[in-house]
C-alpha positions in Angstrom: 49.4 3.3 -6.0 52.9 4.7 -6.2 51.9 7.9 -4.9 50.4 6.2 -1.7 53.4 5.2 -1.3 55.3 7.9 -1.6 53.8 9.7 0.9 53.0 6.9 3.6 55.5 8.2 5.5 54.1 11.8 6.2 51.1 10.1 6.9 52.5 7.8 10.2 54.6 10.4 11.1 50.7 13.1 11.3 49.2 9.8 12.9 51.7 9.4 15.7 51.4 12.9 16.4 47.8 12.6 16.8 48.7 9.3 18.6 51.2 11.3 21.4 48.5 14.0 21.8 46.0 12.0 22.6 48.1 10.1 25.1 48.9 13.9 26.9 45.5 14.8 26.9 44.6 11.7 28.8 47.1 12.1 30.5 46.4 15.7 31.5 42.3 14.9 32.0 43.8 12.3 34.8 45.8 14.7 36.7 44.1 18.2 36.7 40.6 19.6 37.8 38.2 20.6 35.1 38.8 24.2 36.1 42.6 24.1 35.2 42.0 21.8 31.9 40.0 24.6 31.2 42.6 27.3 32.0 45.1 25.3 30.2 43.0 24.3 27.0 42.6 28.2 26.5 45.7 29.2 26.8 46.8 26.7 24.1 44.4 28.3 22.0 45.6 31.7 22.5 49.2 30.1 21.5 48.2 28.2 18.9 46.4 31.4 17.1 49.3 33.9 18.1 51.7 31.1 15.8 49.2 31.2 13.0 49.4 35.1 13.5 52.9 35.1 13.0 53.1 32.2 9.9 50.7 34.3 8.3 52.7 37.6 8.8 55.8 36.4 7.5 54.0 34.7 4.7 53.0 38.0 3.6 
């Protein structure tokens, strides 16, 4: 139970995260055309791998 404990606090800090993106994406879904969600969903992607890319080079 300790070990719960321990690490609660990582876990509320991942679940507000998830909290906050969720707000921006509604958010986001309220103000843009489906065409630019689109636009914008992909290119987010494309960021989100080039980071990975460049964790896993320097990891190396």
């Amino acid at each position: 139970m300790r070990a719960f404990f321990h690490s609660a606090p990582i876990y509320i800090c991942q679940l507000l995260h998830v909290i906050i993106n969720s707000a921006y994406a509604c958010q986001i879904s309220e103000c843009l055309p489906e065409d630019e969600i689109a636009v914008l969903s992909a290119d987010l992607t494309t960021l989100a791998d080039m980071l990975a890319s460049i964790l896993a080079r320097k990891a190396a």
